[in-house]
C-alpha positions in Angstrom: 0.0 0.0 0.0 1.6 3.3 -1.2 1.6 5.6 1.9 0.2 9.2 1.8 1.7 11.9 2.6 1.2 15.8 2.1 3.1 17.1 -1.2 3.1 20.8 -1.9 2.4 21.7 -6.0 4.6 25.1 -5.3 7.4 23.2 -4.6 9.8 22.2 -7.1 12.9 20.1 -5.6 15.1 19.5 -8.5 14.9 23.1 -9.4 15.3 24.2 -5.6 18.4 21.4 -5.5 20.1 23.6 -8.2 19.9 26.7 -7.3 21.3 25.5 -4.0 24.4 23.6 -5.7 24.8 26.5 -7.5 25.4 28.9 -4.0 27.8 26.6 -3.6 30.6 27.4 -5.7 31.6 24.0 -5.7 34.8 23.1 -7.7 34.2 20.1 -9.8 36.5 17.4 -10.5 34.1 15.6 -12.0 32.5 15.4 -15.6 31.0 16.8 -17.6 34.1 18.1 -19.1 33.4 21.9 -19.8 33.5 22.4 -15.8 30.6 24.9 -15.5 31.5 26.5 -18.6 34.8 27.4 -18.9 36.1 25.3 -20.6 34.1 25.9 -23.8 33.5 29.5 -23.4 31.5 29.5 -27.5 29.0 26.6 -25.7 28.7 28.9 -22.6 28.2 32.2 -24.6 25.6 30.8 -26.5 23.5 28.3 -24.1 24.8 31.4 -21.2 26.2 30.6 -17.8 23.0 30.0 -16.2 22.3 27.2 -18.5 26.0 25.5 -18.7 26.2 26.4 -15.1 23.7 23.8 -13.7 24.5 21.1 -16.8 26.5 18.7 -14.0 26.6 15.0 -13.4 24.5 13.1 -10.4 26.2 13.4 -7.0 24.7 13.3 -3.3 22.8 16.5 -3.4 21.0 16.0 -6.5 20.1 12.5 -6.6 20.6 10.6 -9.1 17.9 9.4 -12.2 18.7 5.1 -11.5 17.6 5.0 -8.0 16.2 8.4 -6.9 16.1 8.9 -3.3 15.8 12.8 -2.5 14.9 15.4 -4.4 14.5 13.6 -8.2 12.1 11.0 -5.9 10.1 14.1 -4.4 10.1 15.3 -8.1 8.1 12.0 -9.2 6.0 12.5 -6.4 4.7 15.4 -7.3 4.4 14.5 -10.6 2.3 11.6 -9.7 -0.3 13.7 -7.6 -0.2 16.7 -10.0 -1.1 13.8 -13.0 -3.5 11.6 -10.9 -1.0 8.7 -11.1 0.0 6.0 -8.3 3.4 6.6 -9.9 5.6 9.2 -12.1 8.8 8.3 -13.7 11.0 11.7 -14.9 12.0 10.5 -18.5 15.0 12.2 -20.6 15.4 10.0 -23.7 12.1 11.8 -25.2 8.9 9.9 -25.2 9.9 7.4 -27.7 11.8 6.1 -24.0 8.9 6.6 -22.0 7.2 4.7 -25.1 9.5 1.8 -25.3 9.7 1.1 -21.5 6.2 1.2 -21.3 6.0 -2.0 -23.7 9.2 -3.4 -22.5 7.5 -3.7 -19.3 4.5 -4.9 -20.5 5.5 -7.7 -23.2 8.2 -10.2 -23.5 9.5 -12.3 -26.6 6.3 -14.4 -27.9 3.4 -12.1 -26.6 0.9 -10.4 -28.1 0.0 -6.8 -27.9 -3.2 -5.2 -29.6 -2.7 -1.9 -30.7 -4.0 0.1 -33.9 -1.3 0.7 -36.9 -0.9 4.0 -36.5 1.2 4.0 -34.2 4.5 6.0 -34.1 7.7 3.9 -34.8 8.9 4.2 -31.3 5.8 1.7 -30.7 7.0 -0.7 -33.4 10.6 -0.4 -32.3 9.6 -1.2 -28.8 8.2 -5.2 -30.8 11.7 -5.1 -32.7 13.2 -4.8 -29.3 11.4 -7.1 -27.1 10.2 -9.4 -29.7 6.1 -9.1 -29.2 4.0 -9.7 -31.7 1.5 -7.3 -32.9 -2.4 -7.6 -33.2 -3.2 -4.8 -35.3 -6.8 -3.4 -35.1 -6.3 -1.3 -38.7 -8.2 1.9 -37.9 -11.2 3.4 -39.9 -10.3 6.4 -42.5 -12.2 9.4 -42.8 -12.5 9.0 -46.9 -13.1 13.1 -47.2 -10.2 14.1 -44.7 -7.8 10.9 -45.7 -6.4 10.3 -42.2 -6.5 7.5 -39.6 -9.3 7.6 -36.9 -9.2 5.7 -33.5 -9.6 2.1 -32.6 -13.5 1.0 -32.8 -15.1 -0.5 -30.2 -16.1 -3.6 -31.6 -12.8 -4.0 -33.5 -11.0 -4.0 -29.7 -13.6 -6.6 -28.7 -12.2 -8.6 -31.9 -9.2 -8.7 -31.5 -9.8 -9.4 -28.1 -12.0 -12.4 -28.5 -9.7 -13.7 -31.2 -6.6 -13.5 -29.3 -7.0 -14.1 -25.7 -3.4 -14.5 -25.0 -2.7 -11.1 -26.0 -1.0 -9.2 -22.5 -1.8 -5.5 -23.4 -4.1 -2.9 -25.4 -2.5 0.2 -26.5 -4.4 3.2 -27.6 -3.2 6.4 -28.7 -4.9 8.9 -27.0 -4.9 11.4 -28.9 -4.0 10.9 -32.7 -1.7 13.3 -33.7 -4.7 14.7 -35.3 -6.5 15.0 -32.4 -8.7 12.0 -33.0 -9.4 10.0 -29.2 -10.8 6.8 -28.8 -13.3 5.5 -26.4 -10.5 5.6 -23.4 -12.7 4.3 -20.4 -14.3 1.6 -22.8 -11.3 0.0 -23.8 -9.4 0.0 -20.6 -12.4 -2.1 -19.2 -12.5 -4.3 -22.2 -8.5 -5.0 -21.0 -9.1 -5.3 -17.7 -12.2 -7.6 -17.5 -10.0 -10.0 -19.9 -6.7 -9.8 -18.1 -5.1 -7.5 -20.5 -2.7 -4.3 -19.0 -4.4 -0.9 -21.2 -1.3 1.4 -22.6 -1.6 4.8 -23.4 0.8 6.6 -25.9 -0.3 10.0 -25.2 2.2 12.5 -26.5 0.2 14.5 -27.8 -2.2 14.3 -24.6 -0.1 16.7 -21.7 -2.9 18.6 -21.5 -5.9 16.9 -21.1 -4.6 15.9 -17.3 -5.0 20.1 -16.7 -7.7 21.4 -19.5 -11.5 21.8 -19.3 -13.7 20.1 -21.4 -10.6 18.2 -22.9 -10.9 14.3 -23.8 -10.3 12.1 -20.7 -6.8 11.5 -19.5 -5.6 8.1 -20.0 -5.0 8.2 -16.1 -8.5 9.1 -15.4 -10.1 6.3 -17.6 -8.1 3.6 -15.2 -5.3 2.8 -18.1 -2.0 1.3 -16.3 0.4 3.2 -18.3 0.8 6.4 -19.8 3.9 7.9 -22.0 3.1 11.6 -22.1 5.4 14.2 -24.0 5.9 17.1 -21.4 8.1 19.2 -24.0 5.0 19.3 -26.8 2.1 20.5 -25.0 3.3 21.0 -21.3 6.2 23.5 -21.7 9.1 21.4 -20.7 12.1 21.2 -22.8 12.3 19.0 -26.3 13.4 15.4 -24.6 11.8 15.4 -21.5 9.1 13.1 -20.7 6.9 11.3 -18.3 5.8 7.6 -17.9 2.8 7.4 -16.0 1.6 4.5 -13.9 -1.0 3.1 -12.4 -1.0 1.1 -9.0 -1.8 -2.6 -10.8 2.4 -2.0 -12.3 5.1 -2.9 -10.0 7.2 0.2 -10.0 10.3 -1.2 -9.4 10.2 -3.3 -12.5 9.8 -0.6 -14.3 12.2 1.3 -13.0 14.6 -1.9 -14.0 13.6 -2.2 -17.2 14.1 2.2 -18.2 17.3 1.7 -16.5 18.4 -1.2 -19.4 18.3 1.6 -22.3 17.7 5.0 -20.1 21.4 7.0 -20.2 22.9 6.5 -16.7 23.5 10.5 -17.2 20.6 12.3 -16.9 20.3 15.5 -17.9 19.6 18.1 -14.7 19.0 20.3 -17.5 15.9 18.5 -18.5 14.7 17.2 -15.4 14.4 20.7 -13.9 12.2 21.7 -16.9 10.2 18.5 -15.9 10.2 19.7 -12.4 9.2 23.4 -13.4 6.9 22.5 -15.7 4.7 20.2 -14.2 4.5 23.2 -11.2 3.4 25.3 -13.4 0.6 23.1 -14.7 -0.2 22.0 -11.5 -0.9 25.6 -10.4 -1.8 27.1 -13.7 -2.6 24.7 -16.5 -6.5 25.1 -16.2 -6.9 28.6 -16.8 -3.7 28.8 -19.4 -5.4 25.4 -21.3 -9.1 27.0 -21.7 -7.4 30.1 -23.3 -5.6 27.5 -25.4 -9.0 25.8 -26.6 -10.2 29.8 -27.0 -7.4 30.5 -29.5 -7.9 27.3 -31.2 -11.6 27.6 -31.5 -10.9 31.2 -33.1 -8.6 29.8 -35.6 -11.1 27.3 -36.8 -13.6 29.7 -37.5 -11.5 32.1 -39.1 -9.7 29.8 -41.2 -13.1 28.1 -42.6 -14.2 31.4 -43.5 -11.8 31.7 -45.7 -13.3 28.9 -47.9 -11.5 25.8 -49.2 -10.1 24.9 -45.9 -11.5 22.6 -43.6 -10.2 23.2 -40.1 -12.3 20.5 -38.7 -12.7 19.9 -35.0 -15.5 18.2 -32.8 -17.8 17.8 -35.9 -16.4 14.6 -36.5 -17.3 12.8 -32.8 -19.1 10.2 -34.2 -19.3 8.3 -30.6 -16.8 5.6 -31.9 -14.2 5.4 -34.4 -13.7 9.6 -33.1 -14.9 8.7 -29.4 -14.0 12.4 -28.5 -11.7 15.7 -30.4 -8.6 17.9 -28.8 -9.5 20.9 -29.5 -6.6 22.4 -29.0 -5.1 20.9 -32.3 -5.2 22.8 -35.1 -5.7 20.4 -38.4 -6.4 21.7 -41.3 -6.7 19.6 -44.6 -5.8 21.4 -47.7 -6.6 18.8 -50.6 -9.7 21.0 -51.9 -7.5 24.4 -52.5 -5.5 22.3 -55.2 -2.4 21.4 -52.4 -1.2 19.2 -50.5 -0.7 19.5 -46.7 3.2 19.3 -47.4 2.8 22.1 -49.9 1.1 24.4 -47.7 3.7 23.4 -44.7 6.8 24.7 -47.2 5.2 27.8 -48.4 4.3 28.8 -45.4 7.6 28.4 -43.7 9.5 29.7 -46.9 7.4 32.5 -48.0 5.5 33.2 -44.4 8.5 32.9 -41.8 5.6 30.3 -40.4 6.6 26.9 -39.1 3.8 24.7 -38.9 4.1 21.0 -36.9 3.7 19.2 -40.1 2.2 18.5 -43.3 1.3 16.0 -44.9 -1.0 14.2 -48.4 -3.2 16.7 -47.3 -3.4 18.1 -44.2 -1.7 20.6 -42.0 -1.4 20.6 -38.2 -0.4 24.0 -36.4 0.5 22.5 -32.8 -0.8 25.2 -29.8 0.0 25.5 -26.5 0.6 27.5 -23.5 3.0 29.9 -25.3 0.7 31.0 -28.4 -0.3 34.7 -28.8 -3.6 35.8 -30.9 -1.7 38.2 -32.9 0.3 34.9 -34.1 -2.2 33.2 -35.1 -3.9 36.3 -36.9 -0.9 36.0 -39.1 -1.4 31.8 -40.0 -4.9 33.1 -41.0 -4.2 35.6 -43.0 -1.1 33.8 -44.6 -3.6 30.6 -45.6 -5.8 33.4 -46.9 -2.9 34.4 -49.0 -2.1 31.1 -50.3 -5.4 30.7 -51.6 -5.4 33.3 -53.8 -2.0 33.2 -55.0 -1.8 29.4 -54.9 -5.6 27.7 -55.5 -5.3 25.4 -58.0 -7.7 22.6 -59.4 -8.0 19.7 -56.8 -8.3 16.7 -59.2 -5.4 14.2 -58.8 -4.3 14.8 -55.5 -4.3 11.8 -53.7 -6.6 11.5 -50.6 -5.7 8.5 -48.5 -3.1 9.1 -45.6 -3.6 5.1 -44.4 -3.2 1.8 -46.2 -3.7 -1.3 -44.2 -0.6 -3.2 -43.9 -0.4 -6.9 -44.7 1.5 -8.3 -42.0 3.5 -11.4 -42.8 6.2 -11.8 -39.7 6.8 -9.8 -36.4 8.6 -7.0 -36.3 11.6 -8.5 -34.7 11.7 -11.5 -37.0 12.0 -9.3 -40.2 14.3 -6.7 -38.3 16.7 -9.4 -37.8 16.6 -11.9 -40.7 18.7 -12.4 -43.8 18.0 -9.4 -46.2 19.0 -8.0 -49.4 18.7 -4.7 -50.8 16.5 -3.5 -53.7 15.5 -0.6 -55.6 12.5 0.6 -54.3 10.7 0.3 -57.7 11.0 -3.3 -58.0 10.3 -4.3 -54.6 6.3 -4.5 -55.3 5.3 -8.2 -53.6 8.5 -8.7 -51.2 8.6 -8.0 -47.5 10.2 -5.1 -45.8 12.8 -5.6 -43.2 13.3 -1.9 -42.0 11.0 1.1 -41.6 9.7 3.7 -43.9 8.1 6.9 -42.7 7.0 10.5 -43.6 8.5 12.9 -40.7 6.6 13.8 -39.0 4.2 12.4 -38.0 6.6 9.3 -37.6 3.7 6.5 -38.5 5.6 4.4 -40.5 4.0 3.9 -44.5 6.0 0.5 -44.2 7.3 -1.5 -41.0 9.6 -4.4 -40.9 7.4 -7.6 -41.8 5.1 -6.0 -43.8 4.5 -6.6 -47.3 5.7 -3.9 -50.0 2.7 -3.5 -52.1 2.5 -1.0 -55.4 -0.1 0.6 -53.7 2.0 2.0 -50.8 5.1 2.3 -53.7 2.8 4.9 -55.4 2.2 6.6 -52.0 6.1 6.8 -51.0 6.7 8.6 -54.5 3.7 10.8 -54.4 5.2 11.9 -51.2 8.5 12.1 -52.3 7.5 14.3 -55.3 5.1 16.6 -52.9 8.2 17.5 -50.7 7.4 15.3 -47.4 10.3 14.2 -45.4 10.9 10.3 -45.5 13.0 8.7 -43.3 13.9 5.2 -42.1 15.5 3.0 -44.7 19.3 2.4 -45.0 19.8 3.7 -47.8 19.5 7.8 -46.8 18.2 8.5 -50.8 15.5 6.1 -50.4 15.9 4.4 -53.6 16.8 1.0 -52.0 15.2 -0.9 -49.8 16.4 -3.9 -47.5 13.6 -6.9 -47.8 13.7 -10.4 -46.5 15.4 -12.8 -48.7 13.2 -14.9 -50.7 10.0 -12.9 -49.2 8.0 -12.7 -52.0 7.1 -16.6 -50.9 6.0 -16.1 -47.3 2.6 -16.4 -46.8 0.6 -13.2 -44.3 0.2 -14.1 -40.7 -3.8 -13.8 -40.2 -4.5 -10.8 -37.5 
C-alpha cells in the first residue's frame, strides 16, 4: 500500500536542489568536461552561464535518475499527484523512452500486444526490441479528410475475443490529429479480460489540466501512460513522463528504463520536468481554456476563408472519433489544389511560419501555452494568401493518408533476418525488413514484416515528389530498400 503523505504543488525540488548547488561554488572534478562553462566558453556564450552552469553529473545533493532517493524521488511524487497517477517516472530519452519502456515492461519475446497501426515507430521499435508480436486493429479512414481515426469499439472486442493470450491494449490517446478513442471503454475491455491498457499519449499533456478536454488516460483507469511534457506541457524537447498506475510494479519498471535509459541524466531537463509540471499544476486550467479559445478562433476564421476545412469536434461520431482535442489545429488542404506538405513549405519559406507538419493533405499547427492571438492572426491571413495566390484545381491529388498493412512476420523477425537490398521500384510483392516513414508524424508507411505493395510504392513517390520528409530505410536516398530474402514466398500471418 503506497503511503500518503502531504506534497506541496509550489514546490519544485530538483529546481530548488540547483539553485542551492549552484550557491555553492563548488569546484568540480568531476564530468561533464566543460566544468561549469569554462572550458568551452563558444557553448557557454551561446546556451549562457546560467544554462552550462547547472548542466552537472548526479552526486549526493542531486540525486541521481537510477535510483532516486531525494529530491529527483520528491520530483516523481509530485508528478504523480499533479497527473492523478499512483506513480511518475521523470523520462530524458524523449517519449519514444517513455514509449518503449512502457511495452518493454509490458510484453516479453512471444506475446501479443493489440494496438491500432498507426502507431509512431517508437511503438514498433519497442516489438523489434522485445520481440512481441502485434495484433493490429487497422483503424477506420475518414475518406473526405484521408487520415486514420481511432480504434473502434467492436474492432478492440475482436481482437480481443480472437486472441486471448494477448498481455496489453495500447491506444493512442490522442491521434496526432486529435482523434481519441473510447478511453474508459477499452481500458475495461483490458481489464475484464486480463489484458494491462497502454496509453501513448504524446500529444495528450494537457488533457490531465484542461477543461472540457478528452479524458486522461490516467483518469479512464489505463496502467500506463507515455506523455510528451516538451510538446504541449512546456518542458524542454526530450523530457518526458511515464505514467503509472498502481496494478504496475514500479520497481520493474524502474529496471527495465534503467536497461536503455542514459545512466546521465540531464539536470538540465529534469528541472524543466520539475518546473513544468509546477506550473501546470498551479496554472494549467486557466492557461489550457485560453488554449481551446485561441484554437476555436482559428477554426472559425480559417473556414471562413473557404477551401479549408479546419475540422474539430464535428467529426465525434461516438466511436471510431470517441472524442476531439481541441486544441489541435488540423487543417486539410486537398480541396485548395495542395497538399498538406505544400502548404507546410510555403508557409515556412514565404511566411516565416513553421507549422508542426504536413502531410498528403493536411496541415497541423501544434498550440499551446506559449501561443499569442496576434500569431495566429498571421497563419490566418497567410492561408488566406495562399489561396489566392496558390488555389489550383484539386483533381489528382491523392486523398488516403492510411493503407492497411499486410503483415507477414513480427517486427523482430524481419528486423533481424537475412535481407538484401532493392530498388525501391522493383520491390512491389516482397517483404520489408526496415522502416519507412514520412517525418513527422513518424507512423511508418511501411514496418519491418510487412509486405511492400505497389499501392503503398505509389504513396512513398507521391510523397517524395510533394516535398514530405521520408526517413527510415538504410539507404539515406530512399531508392533502395532492405527486404527479407526470398520474401516474395511467405505467406501473411492472419491478424
Amino acid at each position: 500500500m503506497k503511503q500518503t503523505k502531504i506534497l506541496d504543488q509550489r514546490s519544485a525540488p530538483i529546481y530548488e536542489a540547483l539553485e542551492r548547488f549552484r550557491q555553492l561554488r563548488v569546484v568540480p572534478f568531476d564530468v561533464p568536461g566543460h566544468k561549469h562553462g569554462r572550458g568551452n566558453p563558444e557553448l557557454t556564450s551561446f546556451l549562457g552561464e546560467q544554462c552550462v552552469g547547472i548542466d552537472v553529473n548526479s552526486m549526493k545533493p542531486l540525486d541521481n535518475l537510477c535510483h532516486p532517493i531525494s529530491v529527483i524521488r520528491e520530483a516523481e511524487e509530485l508528478a504523480a499527484e499533479a497527473f492523478g497517477a499512483y506513480h511518475a517516472f521523470l523520462m530524458v530519452g524523449g517519449t519514444t523512452s517513455s514509449v518503449q519502456s512502457m511495452v518493454l515492461s509490458s510484453c516479453k519475446r512471444g506475446d501479443e500486444i493489440i494496438l491500432p497501426r498507426n502507431v509512431h515507430r517508437s511503438v514498433i521499435n519497442a516489438l523489434v526490441l522485445c520481440g512481441a508480436v502485434p495484433v493490429y486493429v487497422n483503424p477506420e479512414v475518414d475518406n473526405n479528410l484521408g487520415i486514420s481515426l481511432g480504434m473502434c469499439l467492436e474492432q478492440v472486442k475482436k481482437a480481443i475475443k480472437e486472441h486471448p493470450n494477448a498481455v496489453a491494449v495500447l491506444v493512442n490517446n490522442p491521434t496526432y490529429y486529435g482523434v481519441c478513442s473510447d478511453m474508459r471503454s477499452i481500458v475495461k475491455l483490458a481489464h475484464d479480460a486480463g489484458m494491462l491498457c497502454l496509453a501513448d499519449e504524446a500529444h495528450g499533456t494537457h488533457f490531465y489540466f484542461g477543461e472540457n478536454l478528452p479524458v486522461s488516460a490516467m483518469a479512464a483507469g489505463a496502467d500506463m501512460a507515455a506523455v510528451s511534457m516538451h510538446k504541449s506541457g512546456g518542458s524542454l524537447t526530450q523530457s518526458s513522463l511515464l505514467l503509472t498506475g498502481p496494478n504496475v510494479s514500479t520497481g520493474h519498471v524502474r529496471q527495465i528504463i534503467n536497461l536503455t535509459q542514459t545512466t546521465s541524466g540531464s539536470y538540465l531537463l529534469m528541472s524543466s520536468l520539475d518546473i513544468s509540471r509546477r506550473n501546470l499544476a498551479l496554472r494549467g486550467r486557466t492557461v489550457f481554456k485560453r488554449v481551446v479559445e485561441m484554437a476555436d478562433y482559428a477554426r472559425d476564421e480559417i473556414n471562413a476563408i473557404g477551401g479549408y476545412n479546419a475540422f474539430g469536434r464535428e467529426l465525434v461520431n461516438g466511436d471510431s472519433v470517441f472524442d476531439f482535442d481541441t486544441t489541435k489545429l488540423s487543417v486539410h488542404t486537398r480541396e485548395i489544389g495542395l497538399a498538406g506538405i505544400e502548404v507546410y513549405d510555403i508557409l515556412r519559406d514565404e511566411y516565416d511560419i513553421q507549422i508542426e507538419f504536413g502531410d498528403i493533405g493536411n496541415i497541423l499547427a501544434y498550440l499551446s501555452m506559449g501561443d499569442r492571438p496576434q500569431e495566429l492572426e498571421r497563419l490566418v491571413s497567410a492561408l488566406a494568401d495562399i489561396r489566392r495566390r496558390y488555389q489550383k484545381d484539386p483533381s489528382g491529388l491523392l486523398s488516403q493518408e492510411y493503407i492497411d498493412p499486410e503483415v507477414v512476420s513480427s517486427p523482430q523477425e524481419a528486423f533481424y533476418a537475412a535481407k538484401k537490398s532493392l530498388p525501391l521500384a522493383e520491390s512491389a510483392g516482397q517483404v520489408c525488413s526496415e522502416f519507412v516513414m514520412c517525418y513527422p508524424p513518424g507512423i511508418p508507411i511501411l514496418a519491418p514484416g510487412e509486405r511492400i505493395t505497389p499501392q503503398i510504392l505509389d504513396y512513398i513517390e507521391y510523397a517524395r515528389g510533394k516535398g514530405c520528409s521520408l526517413t527510415g530505410p538504410e539507404d539515406p536516398e530512399i531508392r533502395y530498400i532492405n527486404v527479407l530474402t526470398g520474401g516474395e514466398n511467405n505467406g501473411s500471418l492472419v491478424q
